[in-house]
C-alpha positions as CSV (number, residue, x, y, z in Angstrom):
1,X,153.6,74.2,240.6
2,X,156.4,73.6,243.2
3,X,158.9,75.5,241.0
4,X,156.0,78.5,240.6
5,X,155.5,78.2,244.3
6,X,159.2,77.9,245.6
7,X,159.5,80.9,243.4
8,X,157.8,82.6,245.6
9,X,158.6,81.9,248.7
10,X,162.4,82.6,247.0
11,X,160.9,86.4,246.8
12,X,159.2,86.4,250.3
13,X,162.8,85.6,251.1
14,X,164.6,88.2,249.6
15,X,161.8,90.8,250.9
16,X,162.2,89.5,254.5
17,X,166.0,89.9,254.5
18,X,166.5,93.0,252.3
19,X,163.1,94.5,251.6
20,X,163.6,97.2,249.3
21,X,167.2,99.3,248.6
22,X,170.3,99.2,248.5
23,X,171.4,95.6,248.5
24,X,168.2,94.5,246.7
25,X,168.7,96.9,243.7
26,X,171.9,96.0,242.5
27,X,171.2,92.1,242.8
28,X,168.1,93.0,240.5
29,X,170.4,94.3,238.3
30,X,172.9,92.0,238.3
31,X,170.8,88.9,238.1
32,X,169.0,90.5,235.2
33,X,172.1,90.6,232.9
34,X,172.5,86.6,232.7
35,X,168.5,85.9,233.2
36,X,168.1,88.1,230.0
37,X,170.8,86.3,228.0
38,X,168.9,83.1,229.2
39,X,166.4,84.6,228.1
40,X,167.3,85.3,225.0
41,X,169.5,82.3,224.1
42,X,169.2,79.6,226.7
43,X,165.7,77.9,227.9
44,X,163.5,79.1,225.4
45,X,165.3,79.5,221.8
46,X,167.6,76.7,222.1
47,X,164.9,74.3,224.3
48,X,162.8,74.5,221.3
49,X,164.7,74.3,218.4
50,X,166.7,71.7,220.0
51,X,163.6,69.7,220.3
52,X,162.2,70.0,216.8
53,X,166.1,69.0,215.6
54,X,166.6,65.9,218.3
55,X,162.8,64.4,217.3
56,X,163.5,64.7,214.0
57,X,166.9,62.8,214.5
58,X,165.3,60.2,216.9
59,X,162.3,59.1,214.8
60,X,164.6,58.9,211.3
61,X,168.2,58.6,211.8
62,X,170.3,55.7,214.1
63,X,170.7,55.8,217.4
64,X,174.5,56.4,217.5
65,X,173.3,59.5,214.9
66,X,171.1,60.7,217.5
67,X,173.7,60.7,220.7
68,X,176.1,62.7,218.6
69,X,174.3,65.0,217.7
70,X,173.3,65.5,221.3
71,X,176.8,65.8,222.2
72,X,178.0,68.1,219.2
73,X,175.4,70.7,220.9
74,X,176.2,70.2,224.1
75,X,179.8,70.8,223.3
76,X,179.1,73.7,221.0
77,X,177.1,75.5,223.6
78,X,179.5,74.8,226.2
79,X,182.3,76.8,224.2
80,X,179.7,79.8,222.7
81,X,178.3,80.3,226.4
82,X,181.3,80.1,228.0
83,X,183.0,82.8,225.8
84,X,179.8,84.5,226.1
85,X,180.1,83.9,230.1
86,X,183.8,85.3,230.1
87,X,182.9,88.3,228.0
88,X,180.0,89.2,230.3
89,X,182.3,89.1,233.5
90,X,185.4,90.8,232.0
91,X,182.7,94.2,231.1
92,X,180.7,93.6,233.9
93,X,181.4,97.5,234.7
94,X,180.8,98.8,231.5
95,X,177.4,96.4,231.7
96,X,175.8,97.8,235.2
97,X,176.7,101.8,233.7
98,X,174.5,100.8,231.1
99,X,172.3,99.2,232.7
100,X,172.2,101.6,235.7
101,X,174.0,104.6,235.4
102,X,172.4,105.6,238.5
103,X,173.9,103.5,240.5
104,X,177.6,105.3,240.4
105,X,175.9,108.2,242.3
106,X,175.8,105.9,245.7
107,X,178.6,104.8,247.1
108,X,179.9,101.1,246.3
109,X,176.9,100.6,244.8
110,X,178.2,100.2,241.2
111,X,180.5,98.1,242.5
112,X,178.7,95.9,244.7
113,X,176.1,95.3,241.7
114,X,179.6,94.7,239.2
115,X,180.6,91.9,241.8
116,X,177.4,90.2,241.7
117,X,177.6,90.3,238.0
118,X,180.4,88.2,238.0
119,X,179.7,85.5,240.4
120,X,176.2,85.3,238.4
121,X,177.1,85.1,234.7
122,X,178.7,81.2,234.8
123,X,174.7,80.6,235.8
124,X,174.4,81.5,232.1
125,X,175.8,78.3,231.6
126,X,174.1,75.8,233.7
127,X,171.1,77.0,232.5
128,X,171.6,76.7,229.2
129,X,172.8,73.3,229.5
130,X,169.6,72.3,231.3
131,X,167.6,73.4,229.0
132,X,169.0,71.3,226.1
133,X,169.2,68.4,228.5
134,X,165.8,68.9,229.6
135,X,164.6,69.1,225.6
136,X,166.4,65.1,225.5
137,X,164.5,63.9,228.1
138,X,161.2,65.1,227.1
139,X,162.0,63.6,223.7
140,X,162.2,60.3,225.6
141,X,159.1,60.7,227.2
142,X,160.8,61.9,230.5
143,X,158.7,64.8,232.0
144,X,158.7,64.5,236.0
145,X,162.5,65.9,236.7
146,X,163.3,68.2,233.9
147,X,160.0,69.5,235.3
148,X,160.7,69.6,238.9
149,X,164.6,70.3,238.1
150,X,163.2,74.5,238.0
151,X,162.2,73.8,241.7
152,X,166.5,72.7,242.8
153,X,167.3,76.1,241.2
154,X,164.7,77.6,243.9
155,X,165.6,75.4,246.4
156,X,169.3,76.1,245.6
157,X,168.8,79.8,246.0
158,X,167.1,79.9,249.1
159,X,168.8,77.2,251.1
160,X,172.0,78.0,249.6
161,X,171.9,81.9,249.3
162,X,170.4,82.6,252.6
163,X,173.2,80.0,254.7
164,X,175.7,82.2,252.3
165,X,173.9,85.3,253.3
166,X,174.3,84.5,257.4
167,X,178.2,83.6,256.6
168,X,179.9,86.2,254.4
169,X,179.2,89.2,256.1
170,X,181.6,87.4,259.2
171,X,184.5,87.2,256.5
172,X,183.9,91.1,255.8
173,X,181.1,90.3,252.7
174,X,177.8,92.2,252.0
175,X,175.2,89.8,252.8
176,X,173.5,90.2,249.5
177,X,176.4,88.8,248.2
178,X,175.6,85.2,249.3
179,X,172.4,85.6,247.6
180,X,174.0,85.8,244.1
181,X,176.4,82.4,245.1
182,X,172.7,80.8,246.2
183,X,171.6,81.7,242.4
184,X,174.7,79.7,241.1
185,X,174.3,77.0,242.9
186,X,170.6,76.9,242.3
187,X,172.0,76.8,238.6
188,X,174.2,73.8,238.7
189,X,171.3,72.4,240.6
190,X,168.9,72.6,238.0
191,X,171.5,71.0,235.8
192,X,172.9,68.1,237.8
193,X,169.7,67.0,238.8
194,X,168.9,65.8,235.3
195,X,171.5,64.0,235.2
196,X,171.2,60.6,236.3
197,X,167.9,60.7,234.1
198,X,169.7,61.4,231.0
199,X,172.3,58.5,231.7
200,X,169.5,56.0,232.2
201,X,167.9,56.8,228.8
202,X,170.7,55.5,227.2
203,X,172.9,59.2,226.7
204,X,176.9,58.4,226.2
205,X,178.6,61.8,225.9
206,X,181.1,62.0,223.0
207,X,183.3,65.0,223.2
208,X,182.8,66.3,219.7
209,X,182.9,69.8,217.9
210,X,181.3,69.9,214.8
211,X,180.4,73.3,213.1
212,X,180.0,71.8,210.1
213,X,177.1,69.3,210.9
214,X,174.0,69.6,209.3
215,X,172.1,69.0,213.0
216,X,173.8,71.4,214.5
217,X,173.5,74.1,211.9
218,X,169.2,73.3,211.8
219,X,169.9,74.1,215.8
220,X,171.2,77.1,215.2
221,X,168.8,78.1,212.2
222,X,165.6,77.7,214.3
223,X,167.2,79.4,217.0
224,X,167.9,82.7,215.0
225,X,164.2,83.6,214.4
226,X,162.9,82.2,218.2
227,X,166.0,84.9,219.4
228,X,164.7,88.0,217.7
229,X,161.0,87.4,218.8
230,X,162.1,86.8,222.4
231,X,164.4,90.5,221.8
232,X,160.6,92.2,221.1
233,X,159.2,90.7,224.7
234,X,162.5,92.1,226.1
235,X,161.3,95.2,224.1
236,X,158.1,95.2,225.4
237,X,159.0,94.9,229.5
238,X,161.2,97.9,228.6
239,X,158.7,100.3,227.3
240,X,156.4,99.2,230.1
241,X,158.9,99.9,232.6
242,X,159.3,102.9,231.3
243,X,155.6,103.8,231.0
244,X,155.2,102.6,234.5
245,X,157.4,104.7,235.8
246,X,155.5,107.7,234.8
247,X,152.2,107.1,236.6
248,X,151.9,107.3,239.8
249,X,154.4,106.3,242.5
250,X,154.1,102.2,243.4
251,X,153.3,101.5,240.0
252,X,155.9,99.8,238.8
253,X,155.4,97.4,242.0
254,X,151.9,96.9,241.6
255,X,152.5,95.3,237.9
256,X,155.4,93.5,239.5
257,X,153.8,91.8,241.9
258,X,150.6,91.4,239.8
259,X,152.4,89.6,237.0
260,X,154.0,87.2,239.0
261,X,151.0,85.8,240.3
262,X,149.3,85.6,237.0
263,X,152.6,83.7,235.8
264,X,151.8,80.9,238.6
265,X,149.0,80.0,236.4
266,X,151.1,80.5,233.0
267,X,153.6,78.0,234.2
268,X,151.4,75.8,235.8
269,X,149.3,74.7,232.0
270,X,150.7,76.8,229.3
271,X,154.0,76.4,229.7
272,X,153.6,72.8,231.4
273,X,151.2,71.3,228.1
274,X,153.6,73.3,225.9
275,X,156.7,70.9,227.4
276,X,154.8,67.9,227.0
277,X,153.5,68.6,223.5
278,X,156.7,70.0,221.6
279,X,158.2,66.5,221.5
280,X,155.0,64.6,220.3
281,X,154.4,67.3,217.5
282,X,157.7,67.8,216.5
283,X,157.9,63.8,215.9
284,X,154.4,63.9,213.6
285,X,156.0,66.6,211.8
286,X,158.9,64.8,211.4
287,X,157.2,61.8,209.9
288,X,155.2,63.6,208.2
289,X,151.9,62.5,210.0
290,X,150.0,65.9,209.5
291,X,146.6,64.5,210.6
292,X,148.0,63.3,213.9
293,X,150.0,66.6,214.5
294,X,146.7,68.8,214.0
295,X,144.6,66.4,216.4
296,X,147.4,66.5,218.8
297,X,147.4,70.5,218.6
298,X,143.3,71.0,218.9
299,X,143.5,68.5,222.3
300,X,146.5,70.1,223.6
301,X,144.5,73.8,223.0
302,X,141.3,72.5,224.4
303,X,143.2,71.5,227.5
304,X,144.5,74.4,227.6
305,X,141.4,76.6,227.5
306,X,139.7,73.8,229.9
307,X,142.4,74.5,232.5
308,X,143.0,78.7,232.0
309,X,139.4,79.9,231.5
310,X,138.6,78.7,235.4
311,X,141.8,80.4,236.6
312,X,141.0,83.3,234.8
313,X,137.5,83.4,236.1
314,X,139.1,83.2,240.2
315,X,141.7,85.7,239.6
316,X,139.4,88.3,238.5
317,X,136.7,87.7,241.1
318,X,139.1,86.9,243.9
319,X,142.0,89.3,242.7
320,X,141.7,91.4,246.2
321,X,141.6,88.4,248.7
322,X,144.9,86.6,246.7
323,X,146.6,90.2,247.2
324,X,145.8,90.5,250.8
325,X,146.4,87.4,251.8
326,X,149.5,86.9,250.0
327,X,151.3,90.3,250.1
328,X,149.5,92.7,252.5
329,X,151.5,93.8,255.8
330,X,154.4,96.0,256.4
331,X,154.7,98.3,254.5
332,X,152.3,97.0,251.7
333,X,149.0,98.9,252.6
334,X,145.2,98.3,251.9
335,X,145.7,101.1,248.9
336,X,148.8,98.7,247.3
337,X,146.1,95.4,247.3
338,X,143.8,97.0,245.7
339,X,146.1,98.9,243.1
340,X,147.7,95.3,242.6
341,X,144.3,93.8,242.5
342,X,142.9,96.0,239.5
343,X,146.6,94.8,238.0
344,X,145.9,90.9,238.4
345,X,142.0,91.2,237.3
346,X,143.3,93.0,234.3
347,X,146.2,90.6,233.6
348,X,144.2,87.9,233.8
349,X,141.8,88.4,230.9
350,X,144.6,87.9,228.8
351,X,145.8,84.3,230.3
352,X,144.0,82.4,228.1
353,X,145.8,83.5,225.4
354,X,149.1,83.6,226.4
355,X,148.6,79.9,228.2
356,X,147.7,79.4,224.3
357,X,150.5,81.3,222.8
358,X,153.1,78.6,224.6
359,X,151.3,75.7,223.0
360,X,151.2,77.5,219.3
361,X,154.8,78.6,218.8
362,X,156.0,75.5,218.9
363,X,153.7,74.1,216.2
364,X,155.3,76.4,214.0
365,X,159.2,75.5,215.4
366,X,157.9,71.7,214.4
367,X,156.9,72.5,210.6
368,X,159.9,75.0,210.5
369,X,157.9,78.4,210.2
370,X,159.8,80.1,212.9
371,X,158.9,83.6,211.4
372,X,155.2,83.6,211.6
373,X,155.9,84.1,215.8
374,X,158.7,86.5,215.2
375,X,156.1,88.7,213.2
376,X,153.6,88.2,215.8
377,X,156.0,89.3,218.4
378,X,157.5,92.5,216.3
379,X,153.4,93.4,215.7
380,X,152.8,93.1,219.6
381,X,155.1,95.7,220.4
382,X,153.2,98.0,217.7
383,X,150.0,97.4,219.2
384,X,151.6,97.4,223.4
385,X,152.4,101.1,222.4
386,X,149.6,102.4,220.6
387,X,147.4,101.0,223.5
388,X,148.9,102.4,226.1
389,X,149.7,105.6,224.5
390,X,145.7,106.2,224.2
391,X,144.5,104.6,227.8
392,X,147.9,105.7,229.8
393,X,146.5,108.7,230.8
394,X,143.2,107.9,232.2
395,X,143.7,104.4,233.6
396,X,147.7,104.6,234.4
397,X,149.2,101.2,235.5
398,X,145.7,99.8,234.4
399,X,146.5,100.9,231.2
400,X,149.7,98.7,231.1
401,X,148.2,95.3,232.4
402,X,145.2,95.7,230.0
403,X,147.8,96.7,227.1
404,X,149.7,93.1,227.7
405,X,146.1,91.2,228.0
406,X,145.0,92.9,224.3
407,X,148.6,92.2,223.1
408,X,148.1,88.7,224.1
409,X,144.8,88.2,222.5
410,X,145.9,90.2,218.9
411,X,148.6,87.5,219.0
412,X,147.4,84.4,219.5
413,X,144.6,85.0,216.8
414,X,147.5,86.5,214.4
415,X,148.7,83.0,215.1
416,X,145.8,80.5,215.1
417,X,144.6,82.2,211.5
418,X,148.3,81.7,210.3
419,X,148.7,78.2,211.7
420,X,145.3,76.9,209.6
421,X,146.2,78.2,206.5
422,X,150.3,76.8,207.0
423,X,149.1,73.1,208.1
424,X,145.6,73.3,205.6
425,X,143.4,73.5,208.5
426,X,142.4,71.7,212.1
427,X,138.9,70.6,213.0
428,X,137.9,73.9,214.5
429,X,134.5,71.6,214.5
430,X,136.0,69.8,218.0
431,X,138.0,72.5,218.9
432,X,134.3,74.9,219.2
433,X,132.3,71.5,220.7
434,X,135.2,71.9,223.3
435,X,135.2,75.2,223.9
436,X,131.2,75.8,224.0
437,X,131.6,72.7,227.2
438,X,134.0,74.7,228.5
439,X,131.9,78.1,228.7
440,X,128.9,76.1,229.8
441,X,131.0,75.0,232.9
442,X,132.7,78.0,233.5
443,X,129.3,79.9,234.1
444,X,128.0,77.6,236.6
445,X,131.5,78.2,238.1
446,X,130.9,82.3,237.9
447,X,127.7,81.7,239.6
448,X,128.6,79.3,242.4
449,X,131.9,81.3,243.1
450,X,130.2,84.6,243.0
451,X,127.0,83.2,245.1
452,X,129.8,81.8,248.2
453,X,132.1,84.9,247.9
454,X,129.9,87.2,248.7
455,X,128.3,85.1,251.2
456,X,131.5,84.7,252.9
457,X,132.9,88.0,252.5
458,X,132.9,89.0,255.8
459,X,134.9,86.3,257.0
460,X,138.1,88.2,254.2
461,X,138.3,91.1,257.5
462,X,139.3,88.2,259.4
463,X,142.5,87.1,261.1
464,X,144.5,86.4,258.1
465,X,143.9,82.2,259.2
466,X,140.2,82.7,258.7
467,X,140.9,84.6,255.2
468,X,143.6,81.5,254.2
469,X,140.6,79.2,255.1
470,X,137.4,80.3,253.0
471,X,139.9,81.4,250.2
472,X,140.3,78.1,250.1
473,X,137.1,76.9,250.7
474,X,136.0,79.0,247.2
475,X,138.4,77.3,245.2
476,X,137.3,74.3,246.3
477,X,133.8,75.0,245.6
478,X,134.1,76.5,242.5
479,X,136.6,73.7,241.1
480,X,134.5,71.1,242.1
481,X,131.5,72.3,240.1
482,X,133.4,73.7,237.2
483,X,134.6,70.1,237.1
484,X,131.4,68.4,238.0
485,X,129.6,70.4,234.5
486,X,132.4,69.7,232.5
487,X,132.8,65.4,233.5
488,X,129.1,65.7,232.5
489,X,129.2,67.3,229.2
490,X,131.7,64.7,228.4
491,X,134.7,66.8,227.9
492,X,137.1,63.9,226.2
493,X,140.4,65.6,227.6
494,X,139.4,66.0,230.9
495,X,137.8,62.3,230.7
496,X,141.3,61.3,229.2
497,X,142.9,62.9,232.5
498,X,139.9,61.3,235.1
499,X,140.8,58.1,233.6
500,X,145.0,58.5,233.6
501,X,144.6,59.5,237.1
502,X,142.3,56.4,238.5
503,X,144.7,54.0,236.5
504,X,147.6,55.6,238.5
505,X,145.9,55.3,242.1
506,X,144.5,51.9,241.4
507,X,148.0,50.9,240.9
């Protein structure tokens, strides 16, 4: 939630300083080289297949076993990324023509964005590094700062890249530039401050380079498959981008912004549970305690429906007041928070199931089945396409936010039937019991949310204070008796939490 909400602020930043041009264009473009490598090969490939690999190690093999290996990646990555870095910042011109070969029609512009590239790609780096150190730590049952070590890359960027931004330009620098040093440094933040963590779980680094070893080479074998189906997502935002661009003028914006509220949500329990339950699974799997793994997957998907299907339910119904409150003035008119809001409502019938989709895939990295999701993601880009191609012309951008919500649903049940047959069944017995709680609760919390919003919807043509206030004042209400249903129908994972929760403050 901090790193979701830093995030941002980090854009409110960005807007406030540079709004929308020149300077802002090419540090889109240059911070989307490295963030796609990462991408591709960095948080979510190697976090994940490092994890199944380390479990594995720490549940069966000696501790010395276990350190090395941890060190024999860490070194390998540091050499592969590194030449990787070094490639990336020796054709950083040939990169941005590719990229943008627009951008050599406006003066300096190329080059400005070329500069950016290479102050940027060492972040390639850092961030790949944190992601293998966070995947020890959550092996060792250390959540809190991997978790909040996102939120020092924020931090890093903002404080960082905006004193950067105030300083350059009186050495001669384009402001913007400062920016890009603020993403570096938010880099090596993410990184460092994981540190001290790792050394007090016992981690001794052994400089070691081992191609040969068997660890290392599972690594790399998990991480083949999780690459190519992240390629199809980086398909996917391509052909939406260029679909977007197409309808109407704003469009591309309206998703924009749209999306990354829906991924506050995304981040906040999918991708959250999904952190906390690789490690356990991938050690059941690894001691071949099948039973345990499929309980732990139906609790970890219940929670995840229990904590998703209420956030879906406010950002439908209170799509236009979150747009407005959050994004309208300036130049962002009435017309753009209602565009935008059509966007989020859309987006967010889908959340469920990509929340779902982040707890799923890596069940399959843990009982090595990596290509189940890689044919999941290849058949998503089928179906993005065909849906849009038949919708784009009536609905427009609509057509492109309900296009990633279908997507979303046609894989996770591609997944879910897979996943039974591969691990002979779960007990879809507790997993419905949960789920028919958890529609019970959300209905009352339809009704009571739908019952004050439109009892307070006057106060939303307010002073924007007055909007802030009963905005919260529905989710308040609406939480509260969405919880109140479900504490009553006995929902064990949200009693599990209740209980972890009064143990903490009674402390």
């Amino acid at each position: 939630m901090c790193s979701r909400l830093l995030g941002l602020i980090r854009e409110q930043v960005f807007a406030g300083l540079f709004g929308a041009g020149y300077a802002y264009d090419s540090f889109v473009v240059a911070f989307r080289i490295p963030n796609l490598l990462r991408d591709l090969f960095g948080e979510g490939a190697l976090s994940a297949a490092f994890v199944s690999v380390f479990s594995d190690y720490d549940a069966n093999r000696s501790r010395e076993d276990t350190w090395l290996l941890a060190s024999n990646v860490l070194c390998f990555f540091v050499v592969t990324i590194s030449l990787i870095t070094l490639l990336g910042m020796f054709f950083s011109d040939q990169i941005v023509a590719l990229l943008a070969p627009d951008f050599a029609s406006v003066g300096g512009k190329a080059e400005l964005t070329s500069t950016m590239t290479v102050i940027m790609m060492p972040f390639l780096l850092f961030i790949s590094l944190a992601a293998v150190v966070m995947g020890i730590l959550n092996t060792k049952n250390r959540f809190f700062i991997p978790a909040l070590a996102s939120s020092f890359f924020n931090l890093g960027s903002i404080i960082g890249g905006t004193t950067l931004a105030f300083l350059l330009p009186k050495y001669g620098h384009p402001a913007i530039v400062g920016m890009a040093f603020g993403t570096l440094i938010g880099g090596f933040l993410q990184l460092g401050v994981q540190l001290p963590v790792l050394k007090n779980v016992g981690f001794r680094f052994t400089p070691v380079l081992n191609i040969a070893d068997p660890g290392l080479r599972r690594v790399l074998k998990l991480m083949i498959p999780a690459t190519i189906g992240l390629s199809a997502t980086q398909i996917n935002i391509f052909i939406n981008t260029n679909f977007a661009s197409s309808c109407a003028e704003g469009s591309v914006s309206w998703l924009n912004y749209a999306f990354r509220l829906v991924q506050l949500p995304i981040g906040l329990f999918g991708v959250a549970i999904s952190i906390a339950a690789l490690p356990v699974l991938a050690r059941q799997a690894s001691t071949n305690n099948l039973a345990q793994m499929r309980t732990t997957f139906v609790s970890s998907l219940t929670m995840v429906f229990c904590l998703t299907v209420p956030a879906t339910i406010g950002l439908i119904i209170l799509a236009e007041p979150i747009i407005r409150i959050i994004f309208e003035r300036g130049a962002f008119t009435a017309a753009d928070t209602r565009a935008t809001a059509i966007a989020l409502s859309l987006y967010g019938v889908g959340l469920f199931a990509y929340s779902a989709n982040k707890v799923i895939v890596p069940v399959y990295y843990a009982i090595n089945a990596t290509r189940y999701p890689v044919i999941a993601s290849f058949l998503a880009i089928g179906f993005n396409v065909l849906i849009i191609i038949n919708t784009i012309e009536y609905f427009q951008h609509r057509a492109i936010a309900l296009s990633t919500s279908a997507v979303m649903i046609i894989n996770f049940l591609f997944l879910m039937v897979v996943l039974y047959r591969r691990i002979d069944g779960f007990s879809l017995r507790n997993l419905m019991a949960g789920l028919l709680k958890i529609a019970a609760s959300a209905v009352v919390m339809t009704v009571v949310l739908l019952f004050f919003y439109n009892f307070f919807s006057a106060q939303f043509h307010r002073s924007i204070l007055h909007q802030i206030s009963f905005l919260l004042l529905l989710i308040f209400l609406s939480a509260t008796s969405y919880i109140a249903v479900l504490h009553l129908l006995g929902l064990q994972e949200l009693n599990d939490i209740i209980t972890k929760i009064r143990a903490r403050m009674a402390r």
